[in-house]
N, C-alpha and C positions, 0 to 999 in steps of 0.2 A: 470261501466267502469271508469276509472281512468282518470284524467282532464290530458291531457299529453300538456307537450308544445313543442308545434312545433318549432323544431330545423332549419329548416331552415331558419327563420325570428327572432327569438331569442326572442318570446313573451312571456308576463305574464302578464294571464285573470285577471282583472277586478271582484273580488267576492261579496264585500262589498255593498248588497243593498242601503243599505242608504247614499252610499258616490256615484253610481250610481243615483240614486235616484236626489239626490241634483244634482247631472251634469246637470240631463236630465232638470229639473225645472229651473235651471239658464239661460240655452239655450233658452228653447219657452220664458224662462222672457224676457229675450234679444231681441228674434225676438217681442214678443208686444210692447217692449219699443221703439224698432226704427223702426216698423211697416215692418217688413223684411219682402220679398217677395220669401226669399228660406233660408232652414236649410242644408246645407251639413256635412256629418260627415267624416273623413278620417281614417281608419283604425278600421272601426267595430268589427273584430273579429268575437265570438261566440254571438255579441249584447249585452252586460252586461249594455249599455249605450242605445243602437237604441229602444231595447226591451220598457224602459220607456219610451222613445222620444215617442214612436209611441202606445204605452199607452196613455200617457197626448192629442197626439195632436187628438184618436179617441173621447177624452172625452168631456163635455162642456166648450169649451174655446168661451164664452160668449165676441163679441165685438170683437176678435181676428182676425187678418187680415186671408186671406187664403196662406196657407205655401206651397209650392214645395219643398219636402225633398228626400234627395239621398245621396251615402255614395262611397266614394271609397278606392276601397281595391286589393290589389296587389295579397295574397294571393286566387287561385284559389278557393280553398275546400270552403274557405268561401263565398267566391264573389257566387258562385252557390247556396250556403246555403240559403244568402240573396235573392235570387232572388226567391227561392222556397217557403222560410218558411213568406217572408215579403213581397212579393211580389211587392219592391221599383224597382226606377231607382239605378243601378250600374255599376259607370267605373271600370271597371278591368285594373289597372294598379296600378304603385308606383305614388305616387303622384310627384314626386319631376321629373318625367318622364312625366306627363300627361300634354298635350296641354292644351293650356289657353283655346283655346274656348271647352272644352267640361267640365270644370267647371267656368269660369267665365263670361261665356257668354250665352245669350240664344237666340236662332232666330236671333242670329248672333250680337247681342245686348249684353253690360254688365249688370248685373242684375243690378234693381235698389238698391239693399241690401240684402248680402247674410252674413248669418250670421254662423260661426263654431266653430263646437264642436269636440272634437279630447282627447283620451288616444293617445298622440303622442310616436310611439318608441323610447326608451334613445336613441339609435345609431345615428338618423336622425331627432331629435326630434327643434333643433337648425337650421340645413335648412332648415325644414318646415315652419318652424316661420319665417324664412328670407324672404322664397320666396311669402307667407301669407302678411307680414307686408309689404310690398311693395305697397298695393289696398287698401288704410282705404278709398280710395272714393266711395269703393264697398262693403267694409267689415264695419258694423260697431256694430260687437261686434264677441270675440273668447274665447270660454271658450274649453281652452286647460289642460291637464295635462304634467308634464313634469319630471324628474330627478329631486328632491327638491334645488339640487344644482344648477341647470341649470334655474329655478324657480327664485333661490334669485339674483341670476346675473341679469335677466332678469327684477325684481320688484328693483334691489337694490338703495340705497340713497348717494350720493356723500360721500365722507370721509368713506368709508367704507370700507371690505375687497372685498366684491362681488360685487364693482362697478367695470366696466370695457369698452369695446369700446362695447361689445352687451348691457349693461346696456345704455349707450348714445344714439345706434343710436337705439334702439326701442323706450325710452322715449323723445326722440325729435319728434318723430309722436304721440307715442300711451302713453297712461295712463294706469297703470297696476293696480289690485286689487290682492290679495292674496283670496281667496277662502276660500281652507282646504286643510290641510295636510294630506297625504293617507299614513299610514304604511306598512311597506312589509307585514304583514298578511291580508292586504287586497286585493291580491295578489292569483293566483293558478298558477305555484311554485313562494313563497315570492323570490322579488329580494332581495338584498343584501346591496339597500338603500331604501331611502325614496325616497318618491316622493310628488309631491304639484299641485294644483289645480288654477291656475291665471285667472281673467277676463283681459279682454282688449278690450279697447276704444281708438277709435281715438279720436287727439284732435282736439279740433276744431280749432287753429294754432298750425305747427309746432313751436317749437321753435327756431328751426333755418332752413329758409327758404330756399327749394332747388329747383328752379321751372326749371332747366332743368338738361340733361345728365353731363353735364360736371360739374357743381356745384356737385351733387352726388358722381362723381367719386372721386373728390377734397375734398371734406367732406370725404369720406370712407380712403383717404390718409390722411387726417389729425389724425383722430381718430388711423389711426394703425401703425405712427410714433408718437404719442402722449403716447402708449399704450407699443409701443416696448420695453419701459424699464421703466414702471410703479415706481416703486420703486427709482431710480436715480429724481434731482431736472431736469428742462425744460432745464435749461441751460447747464446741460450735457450728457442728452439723445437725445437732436434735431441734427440732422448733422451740422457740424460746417461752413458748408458753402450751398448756397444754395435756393430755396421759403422758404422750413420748417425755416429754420433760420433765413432767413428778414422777415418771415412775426412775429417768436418771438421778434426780434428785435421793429418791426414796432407796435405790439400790446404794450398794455399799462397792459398785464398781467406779474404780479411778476413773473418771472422766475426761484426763487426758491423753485416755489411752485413742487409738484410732481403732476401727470396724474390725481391720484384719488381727489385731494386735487382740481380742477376745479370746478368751479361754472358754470353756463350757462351761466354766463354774460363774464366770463372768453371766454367760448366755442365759443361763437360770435364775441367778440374780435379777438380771432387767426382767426378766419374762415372768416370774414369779411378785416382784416391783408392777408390772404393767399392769399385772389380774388386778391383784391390791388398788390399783391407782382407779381401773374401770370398772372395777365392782363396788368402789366407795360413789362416785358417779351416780 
C-alpha cells in the first residue's frame, strides 16, 4: 500500500533510518545527561522516531535514570495507533492547544526535567518552539527538527543574514547546536526544502535578564521595533519620538549601526536604556 500523506495536517513521514536513529540516540543522550525524569515527543506520526526511542529505552541503559515517556499527537488515526501498537501515554490534542498541566506537569507538580523530542510541522513548527522555550527551568534539553531555514534563524550568528528577533530571543535563554541536516528524500512525499536537526540547552544565565512580566513584554517590544526595519541604520528606523527613542538616545549604542549588526552588549544597553526610559515615565 502506498505511504500516502495525509492532507489534512500536511505531513511528510520521516523515512531515513539512520537520520531517525541519531534523533532517537540524541534524546535518551540528553535525558542521561541531565538526568531527565520524562521524554515527551510531539507529533509522532507513523513512529519513524518513537519506534527507536522505545527500542533504545527497552534495551540496557546501564546506570540510566528511570524515564516516563509520552507523545502528543493531534491527529486521531495516529493517536489510536499509538495507543495500540506502543502501548504509551497519549494526549490527543494539538500541542499548541494543549493545557500546561497535562504536559508540564505531574500530580499537579512541574516535572523535575522533561526533556523533547519533536519532527516539528513547517507550518507551526516556530510556535512550538516559542511556546517550548519559555520553561528551560523544566526543559533542559530539545532535540527538534525544523524547516532548514527556520533552523538557521533559530542557531544563527550576529552580522549575518539569518539573524533576526527569533534568533535573539531564543539565544538570550537557550544555546543552540546544529545536529544534521535531513534532505527532502529523506522524506515520504520529499518536501520541497530542507530541513535540519538542532539541540537546545538552556543557559545557565540569561543573557539578558528578565525576571518578571513586564520586563518580557518590554524585551519582546524592543526586539520587534529593533527588527521592523532591519536593514535601515537605528537612527532611522526607531520612532522619532518617544521610550524606543530616549532609550537610543540614552544608550551609549552607535546608532548607525543596523538590527542585525548588534552585539549583546549592544542588546543590554538599549534594554537596560528602555527600563530607565519607562520607569522615569
Amino acid at each position: 500500500m502506498p505511504f500516502n500523506k495525509r492532507k489534512a495536517f500536511g505531513q511528510h513521514f520521516l523515512r531515513d533510518t539512520a537520520i531517525t536513529r541519531l534523533i532517537a540516540e540524541t534524546a535518551l543522550s540528553e535525558c542521561d545527561r541531565t538526568h531527565a525524569r520524562a521524554l515527551m515527543e510531539i507529533g509522532p506520526g507513523k513512529g519513524a522516531i518513537t519506534e527507536p526511542l522505545l527500542e533504545l529505552m527497552s534495551g540496557n541503559r546501564t546506570g540510566a535514570d528511570p524515564l516516563q515517556f509520552f507523545v502528543c499527537e493531534k491527529d486521531r488515526h495516529f493517536a489510536a495507533q499509538a495507543r495500540v501498537n506502543w502501548n504509551i501515554r497519549v494526549e490527543e490534542e494539538d500541542f499548541l492547544e494543549l493545557p500546561d498541566d497535562r504536559w508540564l506537569l505531574v500530580d499537579g507538580k512541574p516535572w523535575e526535567s522533561l526533556v523533547v523530542v519533536s519532527n516539528l510541522p513547517y507550518s507551526v513548527g516556530t510556535a512550538i518552539l516559542t511556546r517550548l522555550a519559555q520553561f528551560p527551568q523544566v526543559i533542559p534539553a530539545m532535540v527538534l527538527m525544523f524547516q532548514a531555514e527556520v533552523a538557521q534563524r533559530v542557531r544563527a550568528q550576529p552580522r549575518t543574514h539569518a539573524w533576526g528577533s527569533l534568533s535573539v530571543w531564543i539565544q538570550n535563554i537557550w544555546d543552540v547546536e546544529k545536529l544534521v541536516h535531513v534532505p527532502p528524500k529523506a522524506f515520504i512525499p520529499p518536501p520541497k526544502v530542507d530541513s535540519e536537526v538542532v539541540i537546545l540547552r538552556p543557559r545557565t544565565t540569561p543573557r539578558i535578564q528578565l525576571p518578571d512580566e513586564v520586563s518580557r513584554v518590554r524585551w519582546q517590544k524592543l526586539l520587534k521595533t529593533t527588527f521592523a526595519h532591519r536593514r535601515k541604520m537605528l537612527r532611522s528606523s526607531f520612532p522619532k519620538s518617544g521610550p524606543m527613542r530616549g532609550a537610543l538616545e540614552l544608550s551609549e549604542v552607535d546608532d548607525t549601526k543596523r538590527a542585525e549588526e548588534l552585539t549583546w552588549e549592544d542588546w543590554s544597553q538599549l534594554f537596560l536604556a528602555l527600563q530607565k526610559v519607562e520607569s522615569a515615565s
